[in-house]
N, C-alpha and C positions, 0 to 999 in steps of 0.2 A: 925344183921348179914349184912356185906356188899361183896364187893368183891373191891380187891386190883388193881386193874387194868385192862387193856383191852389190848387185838391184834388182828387188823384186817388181815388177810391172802390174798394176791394177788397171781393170775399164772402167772408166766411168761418164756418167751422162754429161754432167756438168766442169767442166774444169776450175772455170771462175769459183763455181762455189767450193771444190775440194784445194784450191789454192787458200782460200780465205779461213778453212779448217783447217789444214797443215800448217800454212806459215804463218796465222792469225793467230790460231786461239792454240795451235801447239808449238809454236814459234820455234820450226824446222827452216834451217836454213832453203833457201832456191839453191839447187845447184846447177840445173842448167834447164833451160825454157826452150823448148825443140819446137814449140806451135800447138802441134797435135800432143804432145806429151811434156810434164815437167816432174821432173828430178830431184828431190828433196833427201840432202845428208839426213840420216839420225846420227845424234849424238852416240858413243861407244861404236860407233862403224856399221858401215853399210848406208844401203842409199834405196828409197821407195819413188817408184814412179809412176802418174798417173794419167792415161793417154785418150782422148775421147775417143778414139779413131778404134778402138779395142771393144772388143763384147760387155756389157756389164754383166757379171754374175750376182745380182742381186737377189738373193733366195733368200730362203728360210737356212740355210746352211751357206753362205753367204762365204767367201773369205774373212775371215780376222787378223789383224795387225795388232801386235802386242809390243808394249812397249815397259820394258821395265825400268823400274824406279822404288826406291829405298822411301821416298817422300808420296806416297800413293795421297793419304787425306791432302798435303800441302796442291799437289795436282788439282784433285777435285774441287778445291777450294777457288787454285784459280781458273779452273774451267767451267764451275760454276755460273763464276764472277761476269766471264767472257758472254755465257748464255749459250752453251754448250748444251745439249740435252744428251743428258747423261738417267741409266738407272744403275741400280747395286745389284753387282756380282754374286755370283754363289759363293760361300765358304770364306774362309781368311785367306785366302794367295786372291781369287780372281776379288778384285774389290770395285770398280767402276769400270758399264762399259759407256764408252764418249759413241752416241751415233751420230757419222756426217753422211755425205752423198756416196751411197752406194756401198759402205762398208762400215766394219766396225773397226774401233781404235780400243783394244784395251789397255789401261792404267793396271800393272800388276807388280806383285813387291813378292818374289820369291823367296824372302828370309823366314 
């Protein structure tokens, strides 16, 4: 027996605006729009979701979402582009983090 996949759940204040960061400027599919929560595949599997109706944990130790990718500079370049506010990572692996509502998104290249 296994299981088909995974979603991690995030709170957030704003929906509209974490819809317009996921499917905008990191152009994450919609997988499914519940109202209070919407569903976004990543790419290589799994699915993140984010529900207003949920706590936000906006801290200084905040949740992070990482997303990796072999193209980290090509990323930055077009999240730049989008008007993302992004600063630079520590060290060679973490290299850009993207801030939107309520969380952070890192761009990271584990090779």
């Amino acid at each position: 027996m296994f299981f088909n996949g995974s979603i991690a759940f995030f709170g957030v204040s704003d929906l509209a605006a974490t819809d317009r960061f996921y499917r905008g400027e990191l152009e994450l599919e919609l997988y499914k729009d519940q109202g209070l929560c919407r569903i976004y595949r990543v790419p290589g599997g799994g699915m993140i979701g984010f529900c207003s109706h949920m706590a936000v944990t906006a801290r200084e130790k905040s949740p992070i979402l990482t997303f990796l990718t072999e193209d980290v500079d090509g990323w930055h370049a077009k999240l730049k582009e989008k008007g993302a506010v992004m600063e630079e990572g520590p060290g060679q692996l973490l290299r850009y983090i993207c801030h939107n509502p309520g969380l952070k998104a890192v761009c990271y290249n584990d090779k």
